[in-house]
Every structure is written in structure tokens, then in C-alpha cells.
matplotlib code that plots the C-alpha trace (Angstrom):
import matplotlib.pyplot as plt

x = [-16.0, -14.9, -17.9, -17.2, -13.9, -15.3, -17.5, -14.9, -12.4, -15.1, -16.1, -12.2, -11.5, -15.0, -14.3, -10.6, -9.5, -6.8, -6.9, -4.8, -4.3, -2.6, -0.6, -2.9, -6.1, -7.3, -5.4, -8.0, -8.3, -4.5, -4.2, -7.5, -5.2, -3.5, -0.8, -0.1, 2.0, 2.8, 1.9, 4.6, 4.6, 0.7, 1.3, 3.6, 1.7, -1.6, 1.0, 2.0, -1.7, -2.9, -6.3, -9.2, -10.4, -8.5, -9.9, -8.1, -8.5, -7.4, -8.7, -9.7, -6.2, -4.9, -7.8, -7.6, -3.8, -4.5, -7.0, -4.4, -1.8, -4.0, -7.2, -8.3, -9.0, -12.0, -10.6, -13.4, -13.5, -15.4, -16.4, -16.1, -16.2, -13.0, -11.2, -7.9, -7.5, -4.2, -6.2, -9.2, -6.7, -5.8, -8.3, -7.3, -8.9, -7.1, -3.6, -3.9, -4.6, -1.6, 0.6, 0.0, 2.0, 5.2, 5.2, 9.5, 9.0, 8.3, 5.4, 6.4, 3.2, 2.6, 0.8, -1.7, -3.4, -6.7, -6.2, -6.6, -3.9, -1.8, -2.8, -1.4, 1.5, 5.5, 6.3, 4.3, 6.6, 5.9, 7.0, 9.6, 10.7, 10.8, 13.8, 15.1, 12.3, 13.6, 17.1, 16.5, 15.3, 18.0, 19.5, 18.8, 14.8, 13.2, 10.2, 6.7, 6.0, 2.5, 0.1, 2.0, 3.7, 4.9, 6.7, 8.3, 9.8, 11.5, 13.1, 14.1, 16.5, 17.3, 18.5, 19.4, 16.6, 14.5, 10.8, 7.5, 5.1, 1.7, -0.6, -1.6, -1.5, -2.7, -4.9, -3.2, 0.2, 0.1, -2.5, 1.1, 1.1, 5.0, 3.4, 2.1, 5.0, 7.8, 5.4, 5.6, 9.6, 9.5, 7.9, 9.8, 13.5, 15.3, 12.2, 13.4, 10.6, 11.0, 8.3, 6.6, 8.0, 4.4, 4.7, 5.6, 8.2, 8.6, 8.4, 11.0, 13.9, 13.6, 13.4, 16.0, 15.1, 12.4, 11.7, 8.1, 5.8, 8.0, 11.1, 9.9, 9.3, 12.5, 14.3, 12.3, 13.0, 16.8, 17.6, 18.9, 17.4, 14.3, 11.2, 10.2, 7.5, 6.3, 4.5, 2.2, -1.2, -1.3, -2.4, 1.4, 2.1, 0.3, 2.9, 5.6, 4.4, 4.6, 8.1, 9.6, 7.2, 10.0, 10.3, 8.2, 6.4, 4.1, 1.7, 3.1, 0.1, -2.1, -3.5, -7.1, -8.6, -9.8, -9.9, -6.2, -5.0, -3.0, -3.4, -5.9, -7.3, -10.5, -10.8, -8.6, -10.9, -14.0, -12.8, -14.3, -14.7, -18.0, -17.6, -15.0, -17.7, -20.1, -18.3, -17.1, -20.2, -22.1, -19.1, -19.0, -18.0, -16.2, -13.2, -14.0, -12.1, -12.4, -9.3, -7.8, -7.7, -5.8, -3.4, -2.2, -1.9, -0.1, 2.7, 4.3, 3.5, 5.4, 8.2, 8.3, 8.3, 11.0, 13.5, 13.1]
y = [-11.7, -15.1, -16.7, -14.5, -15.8, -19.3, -18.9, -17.3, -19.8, -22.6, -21.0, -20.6, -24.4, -25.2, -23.0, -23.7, -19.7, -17.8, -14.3, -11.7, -8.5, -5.0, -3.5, -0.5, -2.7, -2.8, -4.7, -7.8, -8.1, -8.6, -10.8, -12.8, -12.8, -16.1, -12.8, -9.5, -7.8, -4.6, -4.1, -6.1, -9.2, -9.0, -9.6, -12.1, -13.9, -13.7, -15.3, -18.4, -18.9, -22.6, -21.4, -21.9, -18.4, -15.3, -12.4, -9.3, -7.2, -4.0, -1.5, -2.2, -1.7, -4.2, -7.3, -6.5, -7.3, -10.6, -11.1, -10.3, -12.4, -15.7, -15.0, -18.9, -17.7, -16.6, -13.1, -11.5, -7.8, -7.4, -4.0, -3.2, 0.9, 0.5, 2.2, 4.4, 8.6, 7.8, 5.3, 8.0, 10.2, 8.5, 7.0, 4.7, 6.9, 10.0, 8.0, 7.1, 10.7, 11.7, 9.1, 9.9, 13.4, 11.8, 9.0, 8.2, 8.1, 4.7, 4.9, 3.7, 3.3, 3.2, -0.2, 1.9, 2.5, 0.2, -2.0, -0.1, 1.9, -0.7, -2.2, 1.0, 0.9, -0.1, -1.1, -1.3, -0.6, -0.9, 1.6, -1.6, -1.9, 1.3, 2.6, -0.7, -0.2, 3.4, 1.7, -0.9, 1.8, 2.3, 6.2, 7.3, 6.4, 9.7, 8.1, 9.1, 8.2, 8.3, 8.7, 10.0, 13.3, 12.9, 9.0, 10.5, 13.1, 11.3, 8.9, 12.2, 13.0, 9.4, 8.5, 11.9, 10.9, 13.4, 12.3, 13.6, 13.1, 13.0, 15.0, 12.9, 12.3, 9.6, 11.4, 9.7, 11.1, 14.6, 14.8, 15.3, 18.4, 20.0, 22.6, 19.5, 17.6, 20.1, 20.1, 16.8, 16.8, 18.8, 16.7, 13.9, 15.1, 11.9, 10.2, 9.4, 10.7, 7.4, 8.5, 6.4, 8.1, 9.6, 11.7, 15.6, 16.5, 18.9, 15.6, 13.4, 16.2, 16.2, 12.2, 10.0, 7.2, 6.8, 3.8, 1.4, -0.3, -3.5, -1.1, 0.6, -2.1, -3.6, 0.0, 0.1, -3.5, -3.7, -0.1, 0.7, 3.7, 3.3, 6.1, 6.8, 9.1, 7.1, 9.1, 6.8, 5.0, 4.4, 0.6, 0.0, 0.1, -2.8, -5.0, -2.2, -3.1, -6.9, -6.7, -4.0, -4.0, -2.7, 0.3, 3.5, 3.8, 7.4, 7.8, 11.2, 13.9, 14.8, 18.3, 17.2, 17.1, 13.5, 11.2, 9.1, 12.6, 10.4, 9.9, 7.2, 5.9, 5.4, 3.5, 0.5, 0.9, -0.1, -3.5, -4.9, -8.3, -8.9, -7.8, -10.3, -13.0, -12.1, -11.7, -15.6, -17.0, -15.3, -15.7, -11.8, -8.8, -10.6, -8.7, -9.3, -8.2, -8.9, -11.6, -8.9, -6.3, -8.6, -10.3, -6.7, -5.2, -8.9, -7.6, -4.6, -6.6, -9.6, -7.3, -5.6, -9.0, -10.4, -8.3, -10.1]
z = [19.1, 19.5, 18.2, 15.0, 15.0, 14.9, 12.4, 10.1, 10.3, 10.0, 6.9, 5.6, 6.1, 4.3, 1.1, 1.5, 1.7, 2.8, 4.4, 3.2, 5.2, 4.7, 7.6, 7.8, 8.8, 12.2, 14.7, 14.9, 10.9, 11.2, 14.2, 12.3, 8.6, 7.5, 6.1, 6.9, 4.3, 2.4, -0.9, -2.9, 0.1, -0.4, -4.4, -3.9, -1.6, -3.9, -7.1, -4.9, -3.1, -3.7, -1.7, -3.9, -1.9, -1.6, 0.9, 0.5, 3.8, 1.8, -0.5, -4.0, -6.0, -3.9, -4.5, -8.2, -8.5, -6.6, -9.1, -12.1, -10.8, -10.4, -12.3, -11.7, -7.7, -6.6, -5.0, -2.7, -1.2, 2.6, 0.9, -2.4, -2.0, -0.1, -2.5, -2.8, -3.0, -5.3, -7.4, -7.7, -8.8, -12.0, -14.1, -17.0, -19.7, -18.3, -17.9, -21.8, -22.7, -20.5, -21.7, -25.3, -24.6, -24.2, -26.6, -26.0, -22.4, -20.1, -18.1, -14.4, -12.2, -8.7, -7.6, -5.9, -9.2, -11.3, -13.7, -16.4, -15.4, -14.9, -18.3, -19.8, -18.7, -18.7, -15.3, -12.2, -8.7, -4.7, -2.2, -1.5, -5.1, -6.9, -7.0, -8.6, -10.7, -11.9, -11.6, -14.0, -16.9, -19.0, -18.4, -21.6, -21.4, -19.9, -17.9, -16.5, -13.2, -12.2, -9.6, -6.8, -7.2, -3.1, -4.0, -7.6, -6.1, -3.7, -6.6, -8.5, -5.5, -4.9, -8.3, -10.2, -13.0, -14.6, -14.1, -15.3, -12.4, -12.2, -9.9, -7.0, -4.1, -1.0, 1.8, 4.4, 3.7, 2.8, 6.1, 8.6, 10.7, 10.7, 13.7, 15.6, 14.7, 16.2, 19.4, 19.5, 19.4, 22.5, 24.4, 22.7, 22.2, 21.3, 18.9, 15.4, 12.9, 10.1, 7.5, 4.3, 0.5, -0.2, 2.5, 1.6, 1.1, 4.0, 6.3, 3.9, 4.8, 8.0, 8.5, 10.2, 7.4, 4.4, 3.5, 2.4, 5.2, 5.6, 5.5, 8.3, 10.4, 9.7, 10.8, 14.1, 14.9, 13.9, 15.3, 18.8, 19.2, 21.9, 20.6, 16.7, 15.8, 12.4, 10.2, 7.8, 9.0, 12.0, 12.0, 11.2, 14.8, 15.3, 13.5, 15.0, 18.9, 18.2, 16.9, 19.2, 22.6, 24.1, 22.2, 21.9, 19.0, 18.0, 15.6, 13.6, 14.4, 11.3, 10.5, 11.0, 14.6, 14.7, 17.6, 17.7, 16.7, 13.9, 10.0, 9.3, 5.9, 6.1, 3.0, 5.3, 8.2, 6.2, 6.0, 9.4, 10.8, 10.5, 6.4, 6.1, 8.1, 5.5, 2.6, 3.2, 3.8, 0.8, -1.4, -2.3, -3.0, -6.1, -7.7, -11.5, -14.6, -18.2, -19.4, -21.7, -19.4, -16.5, -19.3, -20.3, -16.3, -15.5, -17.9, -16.0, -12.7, -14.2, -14.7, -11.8, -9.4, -12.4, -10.4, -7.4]

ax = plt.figure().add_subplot(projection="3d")
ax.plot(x, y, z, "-o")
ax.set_aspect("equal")
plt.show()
């Protein structure tokens, strides 16, 4: 492993790149990443980048808006089938179609959506950002809000708007056992269960606190409570250990029989360090997109970071 490691950050210096790396990647890809981010830190991040290189060590969503927001970069992918179950879930043609339904209404999507989507749309939002997203809408604009059924129904109860919602949801989140989470409480009486907004809702009402990746992190660290049970993927805790050693952090169970006995997205995991070795020295997987298509999904992004 450490002559990997040498190799890769030989090859970074050489090409002059920088390593960008979701929370839910394994724990070496993150210790190995230059940043380690949620989705809107990650955009931000890939706007300022001066590197003449961008790896994105996330799924496929994620190296396209990198791409979008600073086209003159060379963005690569370790694997380019790392895709995304919400993203899947929505296809550009099918969002149109959809859209064309409700022709008064602003189209809010999820960042975990392609290009196309994003092209078609009003806004784009984070986990992080989207209920100053929905907040910034003007009350008498009825909105859709598109792909994740799980994330819009949690900004219908937070901000009293009426929402159409798309059908979707992410693998990862609606995969949380309630029968192996009460058994879990038993054995763990005082754990605070803090839970992502694309969770079900049966998890969001019986959460101590809801909140995005970075928002979690922040509640673990800042809280004085000792034990959370933390139901989102599990390579969070990685970050979560660092900042809080001292404090108990458990993986919320899912309902499938797996090894960690936790909810894992296997699109994250197929990042691996040898894929980003590889994808550094050969100079791809290559995220490319056509110049009309990123000019009209930079819009809704430009808006949504314009509220920073």
C-alpha cells in the first residue's frame, strides 16, 4: 500500500491534480484525498480548483458537476459505472416528459441527478442547501421537486409548501431496518439515532436530528451526548471517528444481511485505490459532456451556490 501511495502522489504532482473525495468512500481513499466533502463542499471545491486535474472519488453525478462547473479541467472518474440508484431513477428524457405536466411549476432537482436533468431544470439543491433552496421560491410558485420522494417529503413538513415529488429513491437510505433498529436501542438505551433526509420517513420521526453529511458531522462533534446510532452510509464514520474519537458512533442496521450489518452503496465502494492509481497514470475514465448541455445544467447550479 505505501508504494501505491507513492506512486499516486508522484503522479498527482506530475500532472498537477487534486483529489476529491466523498465522505462515503473507503477510509484510505479519504485519508489519500487532497478533500473530503459532501456534495455541495465537493461543488464548491471543484468551482475554485486551480489543478489542471480533478479526480472525483465518487459516483458519476458528482464528476459530471465538477465538470460543469469548470469545463477547462480535465475531470477523471476511477470507474466510470460508479453510478447512482437516484440518478438511474430519473432520466433526462423522462424528467422533460414529466416536467411538461405542470408547465407553472419550478422544477427543484436534487444534485444527485445527470446532466440532463440538471439542464432541464430551475434550481439544483444539496442535502445542505435545500430548504433555502425551496425557501428562496417565491410562495406563490407551486414547485416540482424531483428525484427523491424520501428528501421532498421531508421539505413539505419543514417548510408547509405543497410539492410534487418524483418517484425515487437512493438504495442506501430506504435499506434501514426499524425491527433491527429498536433491537439495537436495547442494547443501546441512551444512543441518539441522527439520520440523512432521504431516509424514510418512518426513520425521520423518530430521529433526534435530520440534517446532510456535513450536518451530521457537525451535530456529533458539537453535541454532548456520548453514543449516536447514524443511519446513512456507513463510510461517514470515518470522518465521524476522526472528529469525535471519544464518542460512540453505530452504523444504523439495514434490512439486508450483509457483512458490516450497515447500509453501504456499493456504487462509492467501487472507487478503489488502485482505480484511482490507474486512472492518473492513463489519464482516464474522462467525464465528457457536450458545451451546450454543461452551459444549460451550470445555470440552476449557479443559482443554487448564488445563495451562499
Amino acid at each position: 500500500m505505501e508504494e501505491l501511495l507513492e506512486k499516486i502522489h508522484q503522479l498527482k504532482q506530475h500532472y498537477k491534480a487534486v483529489i476529491l473525495a466523498h465522505y462515503y468512500q473507503d477510509p484510505a481513499i479519504q485519508d489519500l484525498a487532497d478533500f473530503v466533502g459532501d456534495s455541495l463542499d465537493l461543488s464548491r471545491k471543484a468551482r475554485d480548483s486551480d489543478a489542471e486535474v480533478i479526480v472525483f472519488a465518487g459516483v458519476h453525478f458528482m464528476a459530471e458537476t465538477a465538470k460543469i462547473l469548470n469545463p477547462s479541467k480535465k475531470v477523471l472518474l476511477p470507474d466510470l459505472d460508479a453510478g447512482c440508484s437516484l440518478a438511474d431513477s430519473c432520466t433526462g428524457k423522462a424528467f422533460k416528459e414529466w416536467k411538461m405536466q405542470y408547465p407553472d411549476h419550478i422544477s427543484v432537482t436534487y444534485i444527485n441527478c445527470s446532466a440532463e436533468v440538471k439542464a432541464e431544470s430551475d434550481w439544483v439543491c444539496t442535502s445542505a442547501n435545500a430548504l433555502k433552496v425551496i425557501q428562496a421560491i417565491p410562495e406563490d410558485k407551486q414547485i416540482l421537486f424531483a428525484p427523491d420522494k424520501n428528501l421532498g417529503n421531508y421539505l413539505i413538513k419543514e417548510t408547509g409548501r405543497n410539492m410534487v415529488l418524483w418517484n425515487g429513491e437512493c438504495m442506501v437510505h430506504k435499506a434501514f431496518s426499524m425491527e433491527k433498529l429498536m433491537k439495537l436501542w436495547q442494547q443501546y438505551p441512551a444512543a441518539r439515532l441522527i439520520a440523512h433526509p432521504e431516509s424514510e420517513d418512518h426513520v425521520i420521526r423518530v430521529a433526534e436530528f435530520i440534517g446532510s453529511t456535513s450536518a451530521l458531522l457537525n451535530y456529533v462533534q458539537d453535541s454532548d451526548k456520548d453514543t449516536f446510532i447514524v443511519a446513512t452510509e456507513h463510510g461517514i464514520l470515518h470522518e465521524m471517528q476522526r472528529r469525535a474519537p471519544e464518542k460512540l458512533q453505530i452504523p444504523a442496521p439495514s434490512k439486508d444481511n450483509n457483512s458490516c450489518a450497515c447500509s453501504e452503496c456499493a456504487f462509492m465502494k467501487m472507487n478503489t485505490m488502485e482505480k484511482i492509481y490507474e486512472c492518473l497514470l492513463h489519464g482516464k475514465p474522462e467525464i465528457q459532456l457536450d458545451e451546450s448541455l454543461m452551459k444549460s445544467a451550470l445555470r440552476p447550479i449557479e443559482r443554487m451556490l448564488s445563495l451562499d
